[in-house]
N, C-alpha and C positions, 0 to 999 in steps of 0.2 A: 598808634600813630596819632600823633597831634593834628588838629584842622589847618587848614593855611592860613599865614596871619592874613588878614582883611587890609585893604588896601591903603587904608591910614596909616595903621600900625607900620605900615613897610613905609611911606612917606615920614611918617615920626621917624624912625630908626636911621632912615636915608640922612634928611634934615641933623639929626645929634649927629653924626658919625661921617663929617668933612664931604657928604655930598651938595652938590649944587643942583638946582633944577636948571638943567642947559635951554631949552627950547617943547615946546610944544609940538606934537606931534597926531595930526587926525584923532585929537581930543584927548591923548596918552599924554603922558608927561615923560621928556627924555631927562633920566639924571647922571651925571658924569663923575667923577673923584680924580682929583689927582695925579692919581696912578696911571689916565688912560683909559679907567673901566666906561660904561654907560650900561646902563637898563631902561628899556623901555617899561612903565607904568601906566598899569590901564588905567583909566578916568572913576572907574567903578566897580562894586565886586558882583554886581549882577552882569556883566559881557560874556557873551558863548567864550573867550578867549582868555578871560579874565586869569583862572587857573593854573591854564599855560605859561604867561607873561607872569605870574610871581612863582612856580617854579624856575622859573629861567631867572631872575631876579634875586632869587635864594641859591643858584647854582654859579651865578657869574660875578660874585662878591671877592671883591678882593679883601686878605693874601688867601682864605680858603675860602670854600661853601657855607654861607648860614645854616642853620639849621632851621626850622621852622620856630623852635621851641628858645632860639638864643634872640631872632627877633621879637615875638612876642614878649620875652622878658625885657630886653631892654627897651619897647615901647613902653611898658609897664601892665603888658597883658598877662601875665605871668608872676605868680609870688617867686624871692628868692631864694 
């Protein structure tokens, strides 16, 4: 099982791929698509919550689920 990509890597990947960052949120970043979708993004990957909020961010991806390992590649954390 691969690590979870680091909180950048999911803002890079958001940013390339038609995400907007809609609004701030208690230090999170809210991003929107679209589609309708939104993810909240924690501010950092040291947060007790941290975790939680980019599983759920890897699960609520529109038209399916990321993987952990298709964000990391297209941030460029990943060879292809």
């Amino acid at each position: 099982m691969l690590p979870l990509p680091a909180v950048q890597d999911i803002q890079t990947y958001l940013s390339d791929n038609a995400w907007q960052q809609a609004r701030m949120w208690r230090g999170a970043s809210v991003w929107s698509h679209a589609d309708g979708y939104e993810v909240l993004l924690p501010p950092r990957d040291d947060l007790a919550d941290t975790d939680l909020r980019v599983r759920e961010c890897l699960s609520h991806h529109p038209p399916s689920p990321l993987t952990e390992e298709e964000v990391l590649r297209r941030a460029g954390g990943l060879g292809h």
